[in-house]
N, C-alpha and C positions, 0 to 999 in steps of 0.2 A: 736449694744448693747455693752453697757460698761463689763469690764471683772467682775468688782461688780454688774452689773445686772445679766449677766451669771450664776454668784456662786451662787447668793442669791436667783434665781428661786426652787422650788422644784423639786430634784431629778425627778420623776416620772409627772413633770406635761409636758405632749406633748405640749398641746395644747401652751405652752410660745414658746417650740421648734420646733413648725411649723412656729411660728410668727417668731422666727427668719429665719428662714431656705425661707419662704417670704421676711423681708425686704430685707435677703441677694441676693434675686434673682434681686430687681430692681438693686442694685451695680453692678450688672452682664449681663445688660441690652447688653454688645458687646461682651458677648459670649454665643449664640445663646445654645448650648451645658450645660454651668453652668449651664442657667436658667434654662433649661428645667431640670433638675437635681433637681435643689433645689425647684422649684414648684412640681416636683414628690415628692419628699421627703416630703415633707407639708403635702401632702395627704395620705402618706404609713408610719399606726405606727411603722411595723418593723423597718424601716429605720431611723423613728428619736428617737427609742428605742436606736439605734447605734449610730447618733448624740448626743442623753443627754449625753453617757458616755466621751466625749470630754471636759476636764477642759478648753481650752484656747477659745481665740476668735479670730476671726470669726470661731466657730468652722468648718462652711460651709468650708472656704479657708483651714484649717489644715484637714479635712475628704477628701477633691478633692484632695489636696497636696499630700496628703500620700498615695493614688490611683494613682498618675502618678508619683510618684517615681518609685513605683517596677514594673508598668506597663510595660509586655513585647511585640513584634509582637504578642508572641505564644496567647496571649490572645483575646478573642472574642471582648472584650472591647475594643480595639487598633483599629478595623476597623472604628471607629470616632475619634483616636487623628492625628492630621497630622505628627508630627514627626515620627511617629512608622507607618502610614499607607500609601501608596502617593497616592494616591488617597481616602482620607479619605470619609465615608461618614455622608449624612446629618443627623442632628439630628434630632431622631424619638424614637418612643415607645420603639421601639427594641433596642433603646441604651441606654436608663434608663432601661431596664429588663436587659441588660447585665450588668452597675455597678452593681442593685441590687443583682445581683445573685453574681458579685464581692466581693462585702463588705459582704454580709452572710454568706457567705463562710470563708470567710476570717476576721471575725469582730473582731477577738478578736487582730488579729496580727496588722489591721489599725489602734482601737482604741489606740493602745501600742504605735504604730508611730505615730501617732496624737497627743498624751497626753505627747508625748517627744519633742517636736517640738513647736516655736515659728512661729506666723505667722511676718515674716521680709520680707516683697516682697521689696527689694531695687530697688525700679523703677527710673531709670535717667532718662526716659521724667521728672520728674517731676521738675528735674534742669532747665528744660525751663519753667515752669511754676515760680521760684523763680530770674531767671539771672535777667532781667530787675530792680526788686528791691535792690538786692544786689549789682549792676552796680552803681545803680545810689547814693545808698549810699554811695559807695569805692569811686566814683570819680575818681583822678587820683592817690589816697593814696593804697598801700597796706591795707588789711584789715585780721583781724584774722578771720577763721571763726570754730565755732561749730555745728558740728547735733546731735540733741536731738534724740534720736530711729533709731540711725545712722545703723543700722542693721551688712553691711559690709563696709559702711564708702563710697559708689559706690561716693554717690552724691557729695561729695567734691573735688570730681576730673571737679566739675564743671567748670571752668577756662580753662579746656584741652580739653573739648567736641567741636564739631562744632554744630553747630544751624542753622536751615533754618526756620524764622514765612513767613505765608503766611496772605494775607487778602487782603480783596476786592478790586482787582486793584493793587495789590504791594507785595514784597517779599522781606527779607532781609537776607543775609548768613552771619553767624561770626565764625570764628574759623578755624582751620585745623585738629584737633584732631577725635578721634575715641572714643563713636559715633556719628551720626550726628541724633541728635534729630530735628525732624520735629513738628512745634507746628502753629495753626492756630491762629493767634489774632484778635480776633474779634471787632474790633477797626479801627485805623487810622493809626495802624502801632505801633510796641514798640518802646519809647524812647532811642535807645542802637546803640550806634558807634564801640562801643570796649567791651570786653572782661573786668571782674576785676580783680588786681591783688589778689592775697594770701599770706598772709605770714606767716601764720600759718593753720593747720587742725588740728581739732581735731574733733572726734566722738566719744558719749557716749551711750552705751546699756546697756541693763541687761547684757543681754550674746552676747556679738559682735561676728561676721558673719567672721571667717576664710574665704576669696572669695578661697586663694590658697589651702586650703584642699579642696581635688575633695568631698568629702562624704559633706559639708557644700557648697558648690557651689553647685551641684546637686539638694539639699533640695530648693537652690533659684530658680533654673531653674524648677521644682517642684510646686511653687507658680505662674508661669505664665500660664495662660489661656490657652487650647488647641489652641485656631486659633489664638492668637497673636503672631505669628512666627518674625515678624516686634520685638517686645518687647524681644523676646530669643534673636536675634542676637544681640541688643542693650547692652542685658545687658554681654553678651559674650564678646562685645568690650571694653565695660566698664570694666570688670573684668582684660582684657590686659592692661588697660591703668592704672587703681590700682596699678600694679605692680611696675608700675616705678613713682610714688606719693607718697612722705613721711607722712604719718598720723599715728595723735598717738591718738590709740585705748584701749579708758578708759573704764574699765568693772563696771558698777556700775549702781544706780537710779540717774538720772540728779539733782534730788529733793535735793538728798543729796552731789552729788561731783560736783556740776555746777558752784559755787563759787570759790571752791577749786581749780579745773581747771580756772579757768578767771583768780584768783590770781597768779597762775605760767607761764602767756603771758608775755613777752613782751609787752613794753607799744605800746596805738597802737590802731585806731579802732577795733570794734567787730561786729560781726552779729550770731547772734542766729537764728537759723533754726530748724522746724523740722515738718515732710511730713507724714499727716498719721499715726501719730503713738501716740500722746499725749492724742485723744481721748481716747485710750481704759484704760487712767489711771484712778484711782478715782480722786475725786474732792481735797482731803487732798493734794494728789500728784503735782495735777495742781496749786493749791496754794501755795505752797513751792516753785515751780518753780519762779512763777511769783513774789515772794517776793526776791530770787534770783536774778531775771531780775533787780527788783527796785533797788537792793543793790548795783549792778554793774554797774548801767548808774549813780551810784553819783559818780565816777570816773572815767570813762570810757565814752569815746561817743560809744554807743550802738542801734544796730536795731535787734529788735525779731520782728524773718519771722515767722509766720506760716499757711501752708496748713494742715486745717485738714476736716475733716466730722461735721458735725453739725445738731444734733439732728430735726427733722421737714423740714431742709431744703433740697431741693434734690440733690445738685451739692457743691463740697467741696468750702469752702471758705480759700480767701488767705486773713490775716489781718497782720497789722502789729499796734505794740504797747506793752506795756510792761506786760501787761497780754490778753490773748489770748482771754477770755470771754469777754471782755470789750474794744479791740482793735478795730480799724477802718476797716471796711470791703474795702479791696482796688480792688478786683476783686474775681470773682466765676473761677471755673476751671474745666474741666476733672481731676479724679482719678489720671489719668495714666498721666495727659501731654498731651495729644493731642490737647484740645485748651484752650485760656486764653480768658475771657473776663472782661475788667475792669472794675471797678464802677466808673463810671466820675459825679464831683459834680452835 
């Protein structure tokens, strides 16, 4: 659900906020734990009484966030998170009655963190889900690149990561860098020999993601799913290798400063990116951008990437073209990166 659909629902109407707290559970189809959570939730008005009062979206991901931030061992709830528990256990009744009795207890101080909070999950699998394209439009030129909803900017550090796809009969390693994203291609293999150069970063947010302040690192680490322990240490790695990556982090709506930004590059290819994050704008938003895009490929050789969610269908789509609605679907994907499948003519 779009963040205009979210607002514009009525205050007191559950039964919209069961519907989301549903679609949200099929997203969460690999964590065994979510699901069962946000399908309780559907069913319990107390709970999505607590849910409505969440302005942002996916309210589901800023209500679980904001429960395993402060989540501690001491807590009865921790006996299912694996970081806090080591021998966690399986998801059951008894672990949706213990958030429940979490968040009750405590609803008013969740909603308060919830309602303060962006959902920004900076996931670098999903750089393996975009190299391939970005590769092949760099060639052997440096290219500048930008992320639209760049959160803490992880994924630009794309260049420095190592990569292992695997696929039916074959596997291929690129990089040396930290982390090593693993992605399935469901194909004949990606077209990719090398790495592309960069010669510029730039990432554009509302409010961009400090990774080196521990209290805004946390809130990322926060956003990742109890059992994707694979995904913490990734993005852990990634946050060390941020460090030493020059990027310049523009605080603003892309809609409005994405021009402004292209115009102060260097001349020089361009690639426009951006990973889950464009949906949840209104449609005004998306079109400014896209008229953006057009403005900037009349002088500039330009490629807009984007991995985003799409309405009806069930697996994000990767297009590229100069507006995102209208672009060529070039392959479906995992959320997170875990596997790519192309659309071959």
């Amino acid at each position: 659900m779009s963040l205009e659909d979210w607002t514009a629902r009525e205050p007191d109407d559950l039964e919209a906020v069961a519907a989301e707290a549903r679609r949200w559970a099929d997203s969460a189809a690999d964590s065994p734990l979510y699901r069962l959570f946000a399908l309780s939730i559907a069913e319990d008005p107390d709970m999505l009484a607590v849910l409505a009062r969440i302005p942002g979206v996916p309210p589901m991901n800023l209500l679980l966030g904001s429960v395993k931030l402060h989540l501690s061992a001491g807590d009865p709830l921790a006996a299912w998170y694996p970081h806090l528990a080591p021998r966690p256990l399986a998801p059951s009744r008894e672990a949706y009655l213990a958030l429940r009795s979490h968040v009750l207890e405590t609803a008013d101080a969740v909603v308060a963190q919830a309602s303060g909070r962006r959902t920004q999950t900076n996931e670098t699998g999903r750089a393996a889900v975009l190299l391939p394209w970005v590769a092949a439009f760099a060639g052997d030129e440096p290219v500048h690149a930008i992320d639209v909803g760049a959160s803490a900017g992880l994924n630009l550090g794309l260049d420095r990561f190592s990569y292992r796809y695997t696929w039916e009969g074959g596997a291929t390693t690129l990089g040396r860098g930290a982390p090593t994203l693993e992605c399935e291609w469901r194909g004949d293999g990606p077209p990719l020999s090398a790495l592309p150069m960069l010669a510029s970063r730039t990432g554009i947010d509302i409010h961009p993601v400090d990774a080196a302040d521990p209290d805004q690192a946390a809130w990322l680490e926060a956003l990742v799913w109890p059992e994707h322990q694979d995904r913490l240490e990734r993005l852990r790695a990634a946050i060390e290798t941020r460090r030493d990556i020059d990027v310049a982090m523009i605080a603003g709506d892309a809609a409005q400063v994405l021009a402004e930004v292209e115009a102060g590059l260097p001349p020089g290819p361009l690639v426009i990116w951006h990973t889950v994050a464009l949906y949840q704008a209104p449609p005004e938003v998306q079109e400014r951008i896209d008229a953006a895009v057009v403005g900037i490929a009349r002088h500039r050789r330009v490629l807009r990437l984007g991995m985003e969610p799409v309405r009806g269908l069930p697996d994000v789509q990767v297009r590229v073209g100069p507006s995102f609605d209208a672009a060529r679907t070039v392959a479906t994907a995992h959320a997170h990166g875990r596997w790519v499948e192309p659309a071959y003519p």
